[in-house]
N, C-alpha and C positions, 0 to 999 in steps of 0.2 A: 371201216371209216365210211363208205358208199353207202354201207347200211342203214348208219347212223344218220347220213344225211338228207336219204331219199325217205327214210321216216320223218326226218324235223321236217322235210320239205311237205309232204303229204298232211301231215297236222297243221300247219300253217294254212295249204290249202284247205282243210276243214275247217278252220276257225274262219277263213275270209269268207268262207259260203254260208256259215253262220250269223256273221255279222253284217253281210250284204242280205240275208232272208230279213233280218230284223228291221233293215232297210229295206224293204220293197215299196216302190212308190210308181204311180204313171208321174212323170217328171212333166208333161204340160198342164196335168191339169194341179197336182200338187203347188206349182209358181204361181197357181194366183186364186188360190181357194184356202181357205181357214183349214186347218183338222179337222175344226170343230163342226164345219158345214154339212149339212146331212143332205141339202135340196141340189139337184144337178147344174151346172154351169156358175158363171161368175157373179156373187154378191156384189149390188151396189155399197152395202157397207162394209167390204173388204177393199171394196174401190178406194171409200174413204181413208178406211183407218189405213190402208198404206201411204195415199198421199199425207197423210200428218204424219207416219212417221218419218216419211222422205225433208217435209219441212224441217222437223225440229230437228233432225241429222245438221240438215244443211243451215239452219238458225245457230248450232252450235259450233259448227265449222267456222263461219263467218264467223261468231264473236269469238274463236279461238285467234284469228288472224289481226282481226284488227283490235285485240284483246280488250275487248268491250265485257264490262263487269270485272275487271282485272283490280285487285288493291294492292301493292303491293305493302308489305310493312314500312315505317318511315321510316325503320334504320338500315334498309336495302336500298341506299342511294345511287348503286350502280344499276341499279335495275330501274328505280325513278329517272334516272337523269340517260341513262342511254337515250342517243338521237335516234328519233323514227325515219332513218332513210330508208330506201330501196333493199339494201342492203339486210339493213335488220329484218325487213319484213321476208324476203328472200329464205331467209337464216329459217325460216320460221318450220319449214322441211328438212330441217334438221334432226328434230326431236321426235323419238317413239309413240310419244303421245298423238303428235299430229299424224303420225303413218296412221294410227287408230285410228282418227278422226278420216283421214280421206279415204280408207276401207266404208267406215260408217256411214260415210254422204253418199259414194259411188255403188255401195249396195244397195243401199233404201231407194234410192234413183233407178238403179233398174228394177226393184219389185214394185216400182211404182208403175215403170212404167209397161212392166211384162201385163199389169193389172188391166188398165187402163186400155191398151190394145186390147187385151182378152176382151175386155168388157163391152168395146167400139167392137169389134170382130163376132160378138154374139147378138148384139143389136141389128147388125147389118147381114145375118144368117152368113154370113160368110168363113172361110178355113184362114186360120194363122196361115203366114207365109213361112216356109222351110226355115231360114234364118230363127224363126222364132226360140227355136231348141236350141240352139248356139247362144241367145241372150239367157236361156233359162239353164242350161248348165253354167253361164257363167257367174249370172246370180247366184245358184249354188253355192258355186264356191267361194265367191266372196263372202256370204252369209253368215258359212260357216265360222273360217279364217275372220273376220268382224267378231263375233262373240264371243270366239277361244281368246284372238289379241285382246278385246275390250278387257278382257276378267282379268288377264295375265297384267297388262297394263295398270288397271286401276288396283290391283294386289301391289304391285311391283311400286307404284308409286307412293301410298298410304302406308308402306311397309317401310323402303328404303329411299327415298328421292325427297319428299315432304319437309320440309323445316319452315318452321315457324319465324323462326329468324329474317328469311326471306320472303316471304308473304299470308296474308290472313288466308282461312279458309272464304275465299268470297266464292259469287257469283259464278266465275268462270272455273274456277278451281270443279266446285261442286259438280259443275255439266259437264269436264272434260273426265272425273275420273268419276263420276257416282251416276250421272242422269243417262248417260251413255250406255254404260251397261245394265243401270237397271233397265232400259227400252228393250236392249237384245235381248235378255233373259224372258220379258215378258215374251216377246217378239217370235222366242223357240218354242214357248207353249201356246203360239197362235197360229204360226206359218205351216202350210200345208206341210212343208218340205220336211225329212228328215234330219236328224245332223249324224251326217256317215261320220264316222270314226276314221277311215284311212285320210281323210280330208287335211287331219290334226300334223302330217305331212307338210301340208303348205305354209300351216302355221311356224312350223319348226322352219324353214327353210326361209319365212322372211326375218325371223328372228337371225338366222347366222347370216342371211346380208346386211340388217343394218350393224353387225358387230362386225363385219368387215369394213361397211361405211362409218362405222366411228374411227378404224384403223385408219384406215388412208386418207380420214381427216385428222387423226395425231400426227401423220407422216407429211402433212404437205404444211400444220404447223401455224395451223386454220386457230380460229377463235371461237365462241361462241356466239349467244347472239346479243351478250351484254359488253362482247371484246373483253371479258378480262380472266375465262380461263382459255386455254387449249383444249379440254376435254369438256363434253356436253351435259354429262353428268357424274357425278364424285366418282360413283362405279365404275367407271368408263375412263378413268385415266390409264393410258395405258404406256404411262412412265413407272407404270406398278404392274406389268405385263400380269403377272402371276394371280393377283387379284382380281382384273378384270375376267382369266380366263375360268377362275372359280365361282366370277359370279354369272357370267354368263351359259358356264356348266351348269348353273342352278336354274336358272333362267330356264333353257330348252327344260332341263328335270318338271320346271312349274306348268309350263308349256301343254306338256305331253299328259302332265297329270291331270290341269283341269278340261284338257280334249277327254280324258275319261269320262272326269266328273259330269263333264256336259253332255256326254253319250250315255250317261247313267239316268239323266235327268230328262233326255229327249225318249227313252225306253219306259219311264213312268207317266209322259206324257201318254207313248203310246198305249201304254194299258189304260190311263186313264180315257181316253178319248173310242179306246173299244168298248170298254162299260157301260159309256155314256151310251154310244148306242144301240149295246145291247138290250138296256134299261127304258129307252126311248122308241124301239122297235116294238 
């Protein structure tokens, strides 16, 4: 049995030393340079294109809040006629989608702003301060956990959560589950950074706290934010114990699978952006 396990242990350790080679990056200079970039130091137009993606993050935030672009269908009267207190808007961190959306503003915000110092700190021939690598690992990981949640969300909601019944495909519907992730995705074959695979951890781990925060909001017996169910979304009743725990086993399943798929897709980046300059060398 020792045998058995100090072998599984040993292959595990080779797979991680494999999958971290494939990852090898300098982590200062990867947080604020394109892949694509062949010239030393910080692009003015990596300057740019982060601050507009940090914009339209935080444009779509905001108009998730104050649901600007929102229609709902006319025969979801509880959805038209709910009052806009405090309350409701409060409620509004409730839903999976918005945990998406505040990953997606609070990442782009710091590759905004890792850029932007880089770019102020190479102008003025001066060295990042220490602190610097604490915001660029943490951008990291936001990054990551942002693109794995965006896919898993906008799958999860166009698959299971969507009715027609309750409102059109508008405006805001469009930018919280389609305009979102397609930025990320562009976003992973443009950011210096790699997307590690052990990362897809973090993703899994905000997924079982908000299915604990769906629980101990069935248990305290809380509302929505239209006040007229108990549970946040159909899936998530958990007067149906057994079905929310099967769909939330699917969930982590989808999770983990497309952290593959996006380590698969960040691995053809990298062949592709070594051709380029093997070809351009």
């Amino acid at each position: 049995m020792m045998r058995f396990v100090r072998t599984a242990s040993s292959a595990v350790d080779d797979i991680r030393r494999a999958v971290e080679e494939l990852e090898e990056h300098s982590l200062e200079e990867a947080a604020v340079r394109s892949c694509w970039q062949r010239s030393p130091g910080v692009s003015w137009r990596y300057v740019v294109y982060r601050c507009l993606i940090f914009v339209i993050h935080l444009a779509i935030f905001d108009m998730s809040f104050l649901e600007i672009g929102r229609n709902f269908n006319p025969d979801f009267t509880v959805g038209i006629n709910a009052p806009r207190t405090i309350k409701f808007y409060m409620k509004w961190g409730l839903y999976l989608t918005h945990w998406g959306l505040v990953f997606n503003a609070v990442q782009s915000f710091l590759g905004a702003l890792l850029v932007l110092n880089a770019f102020r700190f190479q102008r003025a021939g001066s060295s990042a301060p220490s602190f610097f690598r604490t915001i660029a690992n943490l951008y990291h990981v936001l990054f990551v956990v942002s693109v794995n949640l965006s896919i898993f969300i906008a799958a999860g909601f166009w698959s299971w959560v969507y009715d027609p019944a309750d409102s059109n495909i508008d405006a805001l519907t469009l930018s919280e589950h389609g305009m979102c992730t397609f930025l990320l995705i562009v976003d992973l074959f443009i950011v210096g950074l790699p997307y590690k695979l052990f990362y897809g951890f973090y993703t899994t781990t905000v997924t079982l706290v908000y299915m604990c925060m769906t629980y101990v909001h069935h248990l305290c017996g809380a509302l929505d934010r239209f006040q007229d169910h108990t549970f946040l979304y159909e899936k998530n009743d958990w007067d149906y114990p057994r079905v929310v725990l099967i769909y939330y086993s699917t969930s982590i399943v989808l999770v983990l699978v497309f952290n593959v798929t996006l380590w698969v897709l960040y691995l053809s980046r990298r062949f592709l952006v070594r051709k380029f300059r093997q070809e351009s060398a």
